[in-house]
DONUKOL-462655 format. One record per residue: residue number from 1; residue in three letters; x, y, z of N, C-alpha, C, O, CB in turn. Coordinates in pm, 1 decimal, always signed. Glycine has a CB too. Example, Ala and Ser with C-alpha at 12.3 -4.5 7.8 and 13.67 -1.06 7.14 Angstrom:
BEGIN
(r 1; ALA; (+1319.0; -569.0; +780.0); (+1230.0; -450.0; +780.0); (+1320.0; -330.0; +780.0); (+1423.6; -331.9; +846.5); (+1130.8; -447.3; +904.6))
(r 2; SER; (+1285.0; -225.0; +708.0); (+1367.0; -106.0; +714.0); (+1290.0; +3.0; +787.0); (+1340.9; +113.8; +803.9); (+1408.4; -59.8; +572.5))
This chain:
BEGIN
(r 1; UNK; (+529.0; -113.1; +2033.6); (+474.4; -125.7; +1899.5); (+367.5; -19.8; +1878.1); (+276.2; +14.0; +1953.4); (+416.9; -266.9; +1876.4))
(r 2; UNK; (+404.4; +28.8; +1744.6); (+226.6; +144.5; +1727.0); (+100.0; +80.0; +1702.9); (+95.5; -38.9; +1671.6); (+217.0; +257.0; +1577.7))
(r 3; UNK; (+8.2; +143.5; +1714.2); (-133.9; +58.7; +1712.8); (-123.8; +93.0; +1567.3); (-40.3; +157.3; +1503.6); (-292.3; +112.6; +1814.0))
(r 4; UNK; (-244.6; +24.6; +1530.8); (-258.9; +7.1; +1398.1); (-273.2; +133.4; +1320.3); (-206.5; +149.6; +1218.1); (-364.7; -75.7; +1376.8))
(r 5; UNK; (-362.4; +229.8; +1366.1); (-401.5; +358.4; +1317.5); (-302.0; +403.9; +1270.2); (-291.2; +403.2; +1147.6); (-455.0; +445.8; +1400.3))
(r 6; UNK; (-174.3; +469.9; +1370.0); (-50.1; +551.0; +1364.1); (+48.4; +457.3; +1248.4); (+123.6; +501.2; +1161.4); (+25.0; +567.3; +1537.6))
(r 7; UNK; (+33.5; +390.8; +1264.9); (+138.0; +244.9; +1200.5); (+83.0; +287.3; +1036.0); (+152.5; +367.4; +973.5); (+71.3; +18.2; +1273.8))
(r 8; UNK; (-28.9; +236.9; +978.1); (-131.5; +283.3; +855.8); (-107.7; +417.0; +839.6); (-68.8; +445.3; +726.3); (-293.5; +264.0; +881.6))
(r 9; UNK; (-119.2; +516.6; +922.7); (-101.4; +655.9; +839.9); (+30.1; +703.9; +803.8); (+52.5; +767.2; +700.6); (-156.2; +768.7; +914.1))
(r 10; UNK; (+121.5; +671.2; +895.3); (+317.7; +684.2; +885.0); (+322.4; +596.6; +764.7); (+386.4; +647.6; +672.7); (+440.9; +601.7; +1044.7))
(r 11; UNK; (+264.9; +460.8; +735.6); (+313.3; +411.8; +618.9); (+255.7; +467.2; +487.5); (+320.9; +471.6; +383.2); (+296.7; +277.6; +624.5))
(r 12; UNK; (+104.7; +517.1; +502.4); (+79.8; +571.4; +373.9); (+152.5; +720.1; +344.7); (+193.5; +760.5; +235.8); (-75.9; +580.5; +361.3))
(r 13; UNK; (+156.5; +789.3; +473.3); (+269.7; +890.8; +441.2); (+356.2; +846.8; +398.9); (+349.4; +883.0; +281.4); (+320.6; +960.4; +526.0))
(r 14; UNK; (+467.9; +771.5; +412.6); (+556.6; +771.6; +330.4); (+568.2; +725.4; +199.5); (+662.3; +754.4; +125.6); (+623.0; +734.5; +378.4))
(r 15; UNK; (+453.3; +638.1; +162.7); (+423.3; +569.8; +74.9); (+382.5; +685.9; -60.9); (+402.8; +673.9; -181.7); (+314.9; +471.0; +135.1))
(r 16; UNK; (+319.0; +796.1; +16.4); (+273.0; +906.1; -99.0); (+332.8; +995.3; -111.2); (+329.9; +1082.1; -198.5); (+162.4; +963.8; -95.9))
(r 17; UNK; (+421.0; +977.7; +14.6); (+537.0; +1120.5; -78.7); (+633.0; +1057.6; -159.7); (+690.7; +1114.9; -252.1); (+652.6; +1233.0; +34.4))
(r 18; UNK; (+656.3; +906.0; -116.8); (+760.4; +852.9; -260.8); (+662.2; +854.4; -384.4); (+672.0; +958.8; -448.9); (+833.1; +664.6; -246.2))
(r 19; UNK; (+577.2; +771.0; -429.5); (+482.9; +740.2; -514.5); (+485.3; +941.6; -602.1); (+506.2; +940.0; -723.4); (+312.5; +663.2; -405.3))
(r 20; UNK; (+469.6; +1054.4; -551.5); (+416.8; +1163.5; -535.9); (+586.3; +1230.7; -588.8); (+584.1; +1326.0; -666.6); (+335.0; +1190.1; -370.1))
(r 21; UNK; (+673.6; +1195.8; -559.4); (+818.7; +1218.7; -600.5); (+848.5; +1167.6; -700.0); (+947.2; +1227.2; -742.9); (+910.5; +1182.4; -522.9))
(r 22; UNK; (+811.0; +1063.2; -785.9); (+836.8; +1017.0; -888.8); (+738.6; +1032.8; -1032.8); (+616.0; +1044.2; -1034.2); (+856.2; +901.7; -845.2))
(r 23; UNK; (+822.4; +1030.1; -1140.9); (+752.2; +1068.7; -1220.0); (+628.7; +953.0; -1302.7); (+677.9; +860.8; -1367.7); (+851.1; +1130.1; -1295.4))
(r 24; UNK; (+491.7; +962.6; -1296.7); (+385.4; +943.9; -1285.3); (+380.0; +905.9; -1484.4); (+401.6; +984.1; -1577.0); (+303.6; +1077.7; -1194.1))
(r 25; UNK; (+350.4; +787.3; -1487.7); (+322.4; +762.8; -1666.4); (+163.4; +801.6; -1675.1); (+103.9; +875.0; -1596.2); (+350.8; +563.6; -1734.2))
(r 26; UNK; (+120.2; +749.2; -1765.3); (-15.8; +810.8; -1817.2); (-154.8; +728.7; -1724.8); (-141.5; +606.9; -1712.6); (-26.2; +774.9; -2011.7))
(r 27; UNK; (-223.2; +762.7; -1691.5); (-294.8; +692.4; -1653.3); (-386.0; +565.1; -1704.5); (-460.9; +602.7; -1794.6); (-335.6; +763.0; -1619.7))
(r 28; UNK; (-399.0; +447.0; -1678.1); (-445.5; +328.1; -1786.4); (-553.2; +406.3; -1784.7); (-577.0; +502.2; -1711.3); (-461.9; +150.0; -1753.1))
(r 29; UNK; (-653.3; +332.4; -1919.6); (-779.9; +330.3; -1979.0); (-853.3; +247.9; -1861.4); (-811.8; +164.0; -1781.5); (-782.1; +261.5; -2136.3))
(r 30; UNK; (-970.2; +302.0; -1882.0); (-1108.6; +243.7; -1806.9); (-1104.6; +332.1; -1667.1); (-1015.0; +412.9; -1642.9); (-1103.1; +48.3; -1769.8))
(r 31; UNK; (-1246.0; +296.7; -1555.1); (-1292.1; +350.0; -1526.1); (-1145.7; +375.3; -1399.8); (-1042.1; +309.6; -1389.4); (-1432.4; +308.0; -1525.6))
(r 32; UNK; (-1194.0; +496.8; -1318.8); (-1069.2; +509.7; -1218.3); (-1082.8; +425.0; -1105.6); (-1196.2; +384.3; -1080.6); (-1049.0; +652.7; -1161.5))
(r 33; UNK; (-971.0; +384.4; -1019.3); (-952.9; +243.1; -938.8); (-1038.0; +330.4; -809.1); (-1045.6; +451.8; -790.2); (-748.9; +169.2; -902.3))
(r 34; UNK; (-1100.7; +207.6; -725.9); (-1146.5; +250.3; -613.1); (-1044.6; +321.3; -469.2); (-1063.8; +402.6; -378.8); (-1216.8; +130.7; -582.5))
(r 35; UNK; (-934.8; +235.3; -516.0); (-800.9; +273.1; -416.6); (-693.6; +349.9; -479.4); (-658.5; +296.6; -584.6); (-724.4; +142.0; -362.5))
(r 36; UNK; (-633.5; +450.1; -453.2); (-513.9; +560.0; -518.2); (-416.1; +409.8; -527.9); (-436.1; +305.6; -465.4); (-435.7; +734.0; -382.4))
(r 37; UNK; (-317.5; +436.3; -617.4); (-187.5; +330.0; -592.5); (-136.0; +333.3; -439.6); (-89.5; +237.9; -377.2); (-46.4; +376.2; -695.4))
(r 38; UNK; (-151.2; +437.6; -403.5); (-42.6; +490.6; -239.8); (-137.6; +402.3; -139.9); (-101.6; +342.7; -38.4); (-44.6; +722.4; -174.3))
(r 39; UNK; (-267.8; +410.1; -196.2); (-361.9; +315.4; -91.3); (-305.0; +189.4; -96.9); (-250.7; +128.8; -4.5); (-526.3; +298.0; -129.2))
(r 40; UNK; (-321.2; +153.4; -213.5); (-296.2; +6.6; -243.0); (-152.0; -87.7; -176.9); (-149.4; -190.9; -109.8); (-287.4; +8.7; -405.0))
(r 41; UNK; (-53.1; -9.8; -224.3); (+75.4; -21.4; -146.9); (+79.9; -7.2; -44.9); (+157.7; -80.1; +16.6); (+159.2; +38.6; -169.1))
(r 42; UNK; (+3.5; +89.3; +27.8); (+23.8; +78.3; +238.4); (-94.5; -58.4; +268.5); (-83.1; -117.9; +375.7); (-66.6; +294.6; +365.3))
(r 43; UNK; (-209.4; -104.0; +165.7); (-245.0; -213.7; +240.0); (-144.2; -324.5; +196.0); (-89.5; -365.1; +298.5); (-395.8; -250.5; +218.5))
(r 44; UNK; (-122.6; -354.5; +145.9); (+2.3; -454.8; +63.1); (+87.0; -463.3; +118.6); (+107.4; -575.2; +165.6); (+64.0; -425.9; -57.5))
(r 45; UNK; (+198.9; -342.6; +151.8); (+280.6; -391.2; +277.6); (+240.3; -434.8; +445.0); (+294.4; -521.1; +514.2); (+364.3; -286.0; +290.8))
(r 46; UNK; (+91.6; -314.6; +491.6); (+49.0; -364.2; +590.2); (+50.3; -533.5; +605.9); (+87.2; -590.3; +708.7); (-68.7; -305.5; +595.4))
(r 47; UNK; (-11.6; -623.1; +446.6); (-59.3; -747.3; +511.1); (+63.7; -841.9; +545.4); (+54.5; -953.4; +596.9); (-163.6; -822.4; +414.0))
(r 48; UNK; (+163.3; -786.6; +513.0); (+292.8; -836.5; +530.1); (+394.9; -834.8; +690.5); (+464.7; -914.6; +752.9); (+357.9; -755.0; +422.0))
(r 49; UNK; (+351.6; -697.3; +703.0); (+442.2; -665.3; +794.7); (+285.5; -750.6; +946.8); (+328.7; -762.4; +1061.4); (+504.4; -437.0; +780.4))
(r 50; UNK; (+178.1; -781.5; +929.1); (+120.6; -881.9; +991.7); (+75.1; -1011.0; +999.3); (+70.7; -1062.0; +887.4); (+69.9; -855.0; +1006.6))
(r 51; UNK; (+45.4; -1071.6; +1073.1); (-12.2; -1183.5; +1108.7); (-84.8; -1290.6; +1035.1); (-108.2; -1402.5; +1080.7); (-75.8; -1149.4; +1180.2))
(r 52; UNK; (-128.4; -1234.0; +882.8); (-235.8; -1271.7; +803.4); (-172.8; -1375.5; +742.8); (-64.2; -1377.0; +684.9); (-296.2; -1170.0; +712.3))
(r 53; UNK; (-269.1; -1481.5; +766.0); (-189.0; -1603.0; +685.1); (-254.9; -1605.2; +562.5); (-281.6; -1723.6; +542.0); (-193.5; -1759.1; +753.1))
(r 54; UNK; (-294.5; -1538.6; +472.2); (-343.4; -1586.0; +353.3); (-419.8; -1397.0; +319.8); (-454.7; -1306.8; +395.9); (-470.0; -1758.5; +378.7))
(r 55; UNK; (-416.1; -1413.0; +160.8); (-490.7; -1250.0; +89.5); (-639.3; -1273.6; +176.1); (-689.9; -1194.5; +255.8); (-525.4; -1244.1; -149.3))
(r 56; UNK; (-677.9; -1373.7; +144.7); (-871.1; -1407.6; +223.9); (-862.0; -1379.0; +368.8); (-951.6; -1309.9; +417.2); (-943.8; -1609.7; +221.1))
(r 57; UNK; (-752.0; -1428.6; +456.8); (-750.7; -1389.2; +603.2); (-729.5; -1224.3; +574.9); (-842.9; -1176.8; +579.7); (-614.3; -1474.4; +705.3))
(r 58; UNK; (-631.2; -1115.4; +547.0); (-607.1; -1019.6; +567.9); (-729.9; -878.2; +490.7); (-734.1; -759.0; +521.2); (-466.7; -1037.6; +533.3))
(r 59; UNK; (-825.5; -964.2; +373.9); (-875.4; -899.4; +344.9); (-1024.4; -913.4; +431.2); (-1097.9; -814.7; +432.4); (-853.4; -905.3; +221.4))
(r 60; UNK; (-1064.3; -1032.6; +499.7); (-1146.0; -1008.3; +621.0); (-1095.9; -934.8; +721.4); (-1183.2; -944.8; +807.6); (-1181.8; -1117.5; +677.7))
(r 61; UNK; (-1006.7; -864.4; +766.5); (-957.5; -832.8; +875.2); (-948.1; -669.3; +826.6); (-933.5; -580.5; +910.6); (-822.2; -923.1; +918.2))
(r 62; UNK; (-955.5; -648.4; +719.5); (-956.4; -535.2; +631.2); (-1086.8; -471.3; +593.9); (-1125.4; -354.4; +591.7); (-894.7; -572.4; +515.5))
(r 63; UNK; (-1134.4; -571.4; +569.2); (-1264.5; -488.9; +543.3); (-1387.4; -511.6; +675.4); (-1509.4; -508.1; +658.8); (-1332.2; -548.5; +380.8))
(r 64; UNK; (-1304.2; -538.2; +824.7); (-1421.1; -552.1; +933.6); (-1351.1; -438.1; +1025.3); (-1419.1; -367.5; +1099.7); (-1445.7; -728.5; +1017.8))
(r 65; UNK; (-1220.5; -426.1; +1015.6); (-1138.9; -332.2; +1102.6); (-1101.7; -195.4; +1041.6); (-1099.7; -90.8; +1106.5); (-1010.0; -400.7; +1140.5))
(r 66; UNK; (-1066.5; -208.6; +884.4); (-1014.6; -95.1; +792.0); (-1110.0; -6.0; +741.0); (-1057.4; +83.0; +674.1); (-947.7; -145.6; +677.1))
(r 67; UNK; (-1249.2; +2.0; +750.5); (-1302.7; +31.8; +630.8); (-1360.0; +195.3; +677.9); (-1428.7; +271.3; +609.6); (-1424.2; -94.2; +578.4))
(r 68; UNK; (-1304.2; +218.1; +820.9); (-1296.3; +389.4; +808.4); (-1159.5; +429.2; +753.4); (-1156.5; +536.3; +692.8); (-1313.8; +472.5; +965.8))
(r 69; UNK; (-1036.2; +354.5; +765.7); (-966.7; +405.7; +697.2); (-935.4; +405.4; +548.3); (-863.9; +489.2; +493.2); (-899.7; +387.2; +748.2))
(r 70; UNK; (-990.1; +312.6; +494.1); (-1042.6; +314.0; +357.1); (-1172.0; +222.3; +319.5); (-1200.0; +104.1; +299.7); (-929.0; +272.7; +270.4))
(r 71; UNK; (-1231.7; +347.6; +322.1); (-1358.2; +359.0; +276.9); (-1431.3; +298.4; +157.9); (-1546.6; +255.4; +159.4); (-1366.8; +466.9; +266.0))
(r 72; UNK; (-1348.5; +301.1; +56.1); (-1402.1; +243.3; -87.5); (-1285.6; +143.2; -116.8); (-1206.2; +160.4; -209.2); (-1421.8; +371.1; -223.7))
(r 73; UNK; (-1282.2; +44.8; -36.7); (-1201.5; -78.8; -12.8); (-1309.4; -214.4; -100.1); (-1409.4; -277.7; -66.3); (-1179.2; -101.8; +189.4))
(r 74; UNK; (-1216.1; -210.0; -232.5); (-1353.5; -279.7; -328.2); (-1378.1; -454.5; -294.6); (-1335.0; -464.1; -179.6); (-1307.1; -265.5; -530.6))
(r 75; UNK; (-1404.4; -532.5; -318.5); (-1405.2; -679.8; -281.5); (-1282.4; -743.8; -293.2); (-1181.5; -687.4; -335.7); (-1496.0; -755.4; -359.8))
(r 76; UNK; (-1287.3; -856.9; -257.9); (-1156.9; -893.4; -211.8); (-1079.9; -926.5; -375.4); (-970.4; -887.3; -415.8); (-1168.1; -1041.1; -88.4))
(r 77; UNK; (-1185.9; -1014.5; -447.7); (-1087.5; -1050.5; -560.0); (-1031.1; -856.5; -624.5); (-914.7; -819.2; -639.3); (-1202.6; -1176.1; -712.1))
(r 78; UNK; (-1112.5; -802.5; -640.3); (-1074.5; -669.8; -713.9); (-944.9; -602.4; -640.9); (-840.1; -579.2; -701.1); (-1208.6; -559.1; -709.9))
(r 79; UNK; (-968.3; -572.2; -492.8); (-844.7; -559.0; -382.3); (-699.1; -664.6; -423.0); (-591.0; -606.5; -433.1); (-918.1; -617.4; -210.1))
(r 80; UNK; (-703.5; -802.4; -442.4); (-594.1; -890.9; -468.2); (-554.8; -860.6; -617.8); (-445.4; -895.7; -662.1); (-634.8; -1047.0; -441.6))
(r 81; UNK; (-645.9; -795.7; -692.0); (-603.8; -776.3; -831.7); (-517.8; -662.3; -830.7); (-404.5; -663.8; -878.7); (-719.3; -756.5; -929.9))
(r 82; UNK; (-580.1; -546.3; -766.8); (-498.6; -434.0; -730.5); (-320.0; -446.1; -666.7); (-204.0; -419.9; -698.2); (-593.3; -371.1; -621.8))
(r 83; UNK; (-375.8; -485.6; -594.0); (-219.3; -547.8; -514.2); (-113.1; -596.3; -632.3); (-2.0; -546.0; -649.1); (-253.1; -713.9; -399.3))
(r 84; UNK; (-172.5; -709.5; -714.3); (-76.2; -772.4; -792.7); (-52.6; -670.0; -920.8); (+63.2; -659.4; -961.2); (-128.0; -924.5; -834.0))
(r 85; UNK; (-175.3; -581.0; -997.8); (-125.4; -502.1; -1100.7); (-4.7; -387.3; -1005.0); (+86.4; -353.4; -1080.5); (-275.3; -419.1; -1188.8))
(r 86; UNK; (+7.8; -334.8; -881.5); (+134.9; -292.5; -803.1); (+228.9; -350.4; -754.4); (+283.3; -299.8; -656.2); (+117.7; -244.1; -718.9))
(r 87; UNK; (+269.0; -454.2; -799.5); (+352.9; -534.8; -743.8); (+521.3; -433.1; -776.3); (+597.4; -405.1; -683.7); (+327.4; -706.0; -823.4))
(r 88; UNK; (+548.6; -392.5; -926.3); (+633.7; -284.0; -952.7); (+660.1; -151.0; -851.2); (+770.4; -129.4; -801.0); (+583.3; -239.9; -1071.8))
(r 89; UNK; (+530.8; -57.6; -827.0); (+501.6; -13.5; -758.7); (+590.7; -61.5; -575.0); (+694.4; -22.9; -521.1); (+370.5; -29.1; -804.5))
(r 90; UNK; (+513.4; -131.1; -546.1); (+550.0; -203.9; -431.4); (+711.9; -220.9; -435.9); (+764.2; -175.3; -334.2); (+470.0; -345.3; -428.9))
(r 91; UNK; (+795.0; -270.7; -521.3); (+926.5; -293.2; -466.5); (+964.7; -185.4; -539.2); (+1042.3; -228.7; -624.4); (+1005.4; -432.2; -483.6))
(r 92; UNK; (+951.5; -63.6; -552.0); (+983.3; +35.1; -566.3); (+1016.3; +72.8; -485.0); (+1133.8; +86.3; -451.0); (+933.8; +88.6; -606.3))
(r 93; UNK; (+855.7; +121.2; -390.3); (+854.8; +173.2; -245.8); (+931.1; +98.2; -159.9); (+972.4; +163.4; -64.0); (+723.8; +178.7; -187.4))
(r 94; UNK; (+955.9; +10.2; -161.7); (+1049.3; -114.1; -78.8); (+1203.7; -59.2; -120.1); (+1281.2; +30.3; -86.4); (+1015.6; -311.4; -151.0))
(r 95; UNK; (+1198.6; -143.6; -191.3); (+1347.5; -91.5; -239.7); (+1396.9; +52.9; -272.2); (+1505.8; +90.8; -229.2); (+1374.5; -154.2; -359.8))
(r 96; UNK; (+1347.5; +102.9; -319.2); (+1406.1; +260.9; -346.6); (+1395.4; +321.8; -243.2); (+1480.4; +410.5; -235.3); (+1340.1; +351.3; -448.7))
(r 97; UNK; (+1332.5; +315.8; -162.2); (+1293.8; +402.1; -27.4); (+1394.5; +341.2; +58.1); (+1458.0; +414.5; +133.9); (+1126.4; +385.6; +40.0))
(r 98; UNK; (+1417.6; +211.8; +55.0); (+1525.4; +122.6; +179.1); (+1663.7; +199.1; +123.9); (+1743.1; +249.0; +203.7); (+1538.4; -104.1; +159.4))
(r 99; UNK; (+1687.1; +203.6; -39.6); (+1855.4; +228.6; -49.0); (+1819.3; +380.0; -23.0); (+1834.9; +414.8; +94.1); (+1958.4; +184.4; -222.2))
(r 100; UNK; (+1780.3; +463.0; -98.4); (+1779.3; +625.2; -23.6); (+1799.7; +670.5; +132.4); (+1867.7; +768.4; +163.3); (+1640.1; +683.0; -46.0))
(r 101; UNK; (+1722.7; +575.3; +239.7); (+1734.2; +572.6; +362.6); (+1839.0; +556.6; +394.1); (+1893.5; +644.9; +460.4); (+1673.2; +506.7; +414.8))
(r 102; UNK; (+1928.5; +406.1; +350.2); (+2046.2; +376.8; +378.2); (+2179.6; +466.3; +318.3); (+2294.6; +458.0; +361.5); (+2045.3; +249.0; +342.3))
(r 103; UNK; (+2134.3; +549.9; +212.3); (+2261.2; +612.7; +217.3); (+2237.6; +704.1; +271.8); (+2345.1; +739.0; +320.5); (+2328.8; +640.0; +114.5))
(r 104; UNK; (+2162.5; +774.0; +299.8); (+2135.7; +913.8; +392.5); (+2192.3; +844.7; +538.3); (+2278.7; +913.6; +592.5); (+1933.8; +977.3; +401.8))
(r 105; UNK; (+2161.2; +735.7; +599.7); (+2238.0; +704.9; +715.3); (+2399.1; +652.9; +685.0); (+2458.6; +626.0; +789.3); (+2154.0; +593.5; +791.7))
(r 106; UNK; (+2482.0; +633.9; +555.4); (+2572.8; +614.1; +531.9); (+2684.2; +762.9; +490.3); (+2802.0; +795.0; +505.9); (+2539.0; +515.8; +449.4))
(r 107; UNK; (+2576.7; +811.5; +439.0); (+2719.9; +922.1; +384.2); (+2598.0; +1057.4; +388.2); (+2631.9; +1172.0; +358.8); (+2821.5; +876.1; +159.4))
């Protein structure tokens, strides 16, 4: 298994060259988010693909273990808000990235 570090940067890599490949709508009104979307989506799948039984368990474990790798990791309700305004986002990267993979290993 990769440690966490390598595991977090392979997923936000891939996470920002899909996000970064697609075409980008306008940016909402108000101030700019503390986390890029590409952030938001590699912690979002991270809390999944671990152990965390609950958003409150994974965002303590996030902001005592994560917070050199993201740095301006905002409070937890603002972090769970983030997550859910990407939820689109998220099975994008999920799904569009899983069928592209799979046909590149199919044909």
């Amino acid at each position: 298994m990769l440690d966490v570090d390598t595991f977090l940067t392979a997923l936000y890599a891939i996470t920002d060259d899909f996000y970064k490949s697609r075409s980008r709508k306008d940016r909402p009104p108000g101030p700019e988010a503390s986390l890029s979307p590409s952030e938001v989506v590699t912690l979002a799948i991270f809390a999944r693909f671990s152990r965390f039984a609950s958003e409150r368990d994974f965002y303590r474990y996030a902001h005592t273990q994560l917070r050199g790798a993201f740095p301006t990791l905002p409070d937890r309700s603002q972090c769970n808000r983030s997550v859910r305004s990407h939820v689109g986002l998220i099975e994008k990267v999920v799904a569009l990235h899983l069928a592209e993979v799979l046909v590149g290993i199919d044909g």
